[in-house]
C-alpha positions in Angstrom: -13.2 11.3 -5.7 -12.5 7.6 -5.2 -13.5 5.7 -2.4 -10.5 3.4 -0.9 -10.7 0.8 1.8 -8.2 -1.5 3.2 -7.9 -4.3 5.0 -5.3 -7.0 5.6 -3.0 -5.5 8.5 -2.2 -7.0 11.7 0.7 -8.8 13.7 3.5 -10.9 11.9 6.8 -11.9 13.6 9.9 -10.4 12.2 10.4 -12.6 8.7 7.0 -13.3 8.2 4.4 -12.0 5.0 1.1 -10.6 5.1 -1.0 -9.0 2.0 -2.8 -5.7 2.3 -5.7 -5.2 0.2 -7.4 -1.6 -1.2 -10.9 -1.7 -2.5 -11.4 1.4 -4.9 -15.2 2.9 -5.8 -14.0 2.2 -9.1 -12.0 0.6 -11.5 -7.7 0.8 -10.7 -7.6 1.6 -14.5 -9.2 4.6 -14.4 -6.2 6.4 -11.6 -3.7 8.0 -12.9 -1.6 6.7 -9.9 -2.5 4.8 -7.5 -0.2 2.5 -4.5 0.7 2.8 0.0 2.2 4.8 1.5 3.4 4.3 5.3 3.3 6.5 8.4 5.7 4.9 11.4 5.0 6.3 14.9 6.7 10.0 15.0 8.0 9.4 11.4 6.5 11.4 8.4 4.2 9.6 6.4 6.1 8.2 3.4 5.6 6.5 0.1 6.4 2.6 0.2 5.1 2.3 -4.0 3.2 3.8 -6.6 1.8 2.2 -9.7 0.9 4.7 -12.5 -1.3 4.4 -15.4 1.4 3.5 -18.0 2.2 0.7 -15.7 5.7 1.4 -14.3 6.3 0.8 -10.4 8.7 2.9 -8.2 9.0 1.2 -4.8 11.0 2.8 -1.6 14.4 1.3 -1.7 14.4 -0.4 1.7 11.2 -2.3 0.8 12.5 -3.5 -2.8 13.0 -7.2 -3.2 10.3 -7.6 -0.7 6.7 -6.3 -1.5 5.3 -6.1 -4.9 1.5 -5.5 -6.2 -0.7 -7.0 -7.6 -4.2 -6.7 -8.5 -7.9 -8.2 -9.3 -7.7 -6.3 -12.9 -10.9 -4.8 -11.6 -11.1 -2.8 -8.5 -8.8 -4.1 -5.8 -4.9 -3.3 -5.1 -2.7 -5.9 -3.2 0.3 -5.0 -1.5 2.5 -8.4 -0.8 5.0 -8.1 1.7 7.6 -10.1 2.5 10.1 -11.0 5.1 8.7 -8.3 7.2 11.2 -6.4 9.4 10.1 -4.7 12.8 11.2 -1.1 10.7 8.6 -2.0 8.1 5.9 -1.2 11.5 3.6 1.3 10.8 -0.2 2.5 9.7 -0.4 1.3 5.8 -2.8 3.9 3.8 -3.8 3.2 -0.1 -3.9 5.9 -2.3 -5.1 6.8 -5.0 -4.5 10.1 -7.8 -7.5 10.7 -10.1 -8.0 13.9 -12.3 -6.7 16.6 -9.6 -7.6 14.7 -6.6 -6.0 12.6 -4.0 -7.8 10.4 -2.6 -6.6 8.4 0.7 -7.7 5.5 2.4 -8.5 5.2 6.1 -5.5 2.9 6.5 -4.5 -0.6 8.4 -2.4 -1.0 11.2 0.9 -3.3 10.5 3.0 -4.3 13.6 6.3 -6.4 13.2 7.6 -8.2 16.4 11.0 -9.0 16.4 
């Protein structure tokens, strides 16, 4: 299993940025996917992107244009979001899929005031 921890969350005024980070145990390289995934209040948890090993990226429509990722090339994950909408409110948790695990992060709190 892979170790994941994140940090970066907080609160941002509707329009604003802030950049979530995900420390693996180990190199990103080695996941066969890896990326956030979001869980509003009452709301299902649900995937916001996922970056897999060949390198393509398959973000949630309603976030597109506005977050991307990025990384250290060694063991970190960023998650860039931008022009934050109070909808985009919710726990953020990084995941990561290696072998036949899944491996989840303890996640970070994002609020957007409007």
């Amino acid at each position: 299993q892979v170790q994941l921890v994140e940090s970066g969350g907080g609160l941002v005024q509707a329009g604003g940025s802030l950049r979530l980070s995900c420390a693996a145990s180990r190199t990103i390289f080695d996941m066969n996917a890896m990326g956030w995934y979001r869980q509003a209040p009452g709301k299902q948890r649900e995937l916001v992107v996922v970056r897999r090993s060949g390198g393509s990226l398959d973000f949630q429509d309603s976030v597109k244009g506005r977050f991307t990722i990025s990384s250290d090339n060694k063991n970190t994950m960023y998650l860039q979001m931008n022009s934050l909408r109070p909808e985009d409110t919710a726990v953020y948790y990084c995941y990561a899929y290696l072998g036949y695990s899944v491996s989840w992060g303890q996640g970070t709190q994002v609020t957007v005031s409007s």
